[in-house]
Residue, then its C-alpha position, 0 to 999 in steps of 0.5 A: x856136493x850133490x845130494x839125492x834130491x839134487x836136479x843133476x842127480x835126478x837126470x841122471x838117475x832117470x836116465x839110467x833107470x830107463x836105460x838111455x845111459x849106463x852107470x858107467x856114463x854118469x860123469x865122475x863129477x864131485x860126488x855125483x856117481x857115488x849118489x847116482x849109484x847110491x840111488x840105483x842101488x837102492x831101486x834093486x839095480x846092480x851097478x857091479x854087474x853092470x861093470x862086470x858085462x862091460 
């Protein structure tokens, strides 16, 4: 289970943020997409627009 602090979630985190990835590309491991998502959301970024362009 990943929390938000976790190495791999701050990765991917980043790596979205700075647009080097889509939310969609994080990797449906365990938990990690729900606490990526989580953390996107709460910086103001829509991952449902982000599917909805897809």
């Amino acid at each position: 289970m990943f929390k938000k602090d976790s190495g791999l979630v701050k990765i991917w985190f980043g790596a979205v943020l700075n647009g080097t990835y889509q939310y969609k590309d994080v990797p449906n491991l365990s938990n990690l997409q729900q606490v990526v998502g989580e953390q996107l959301t709460d910086m103001g970024y829509d991952i449902n627009a982000e599917n909805a362009a897809a």
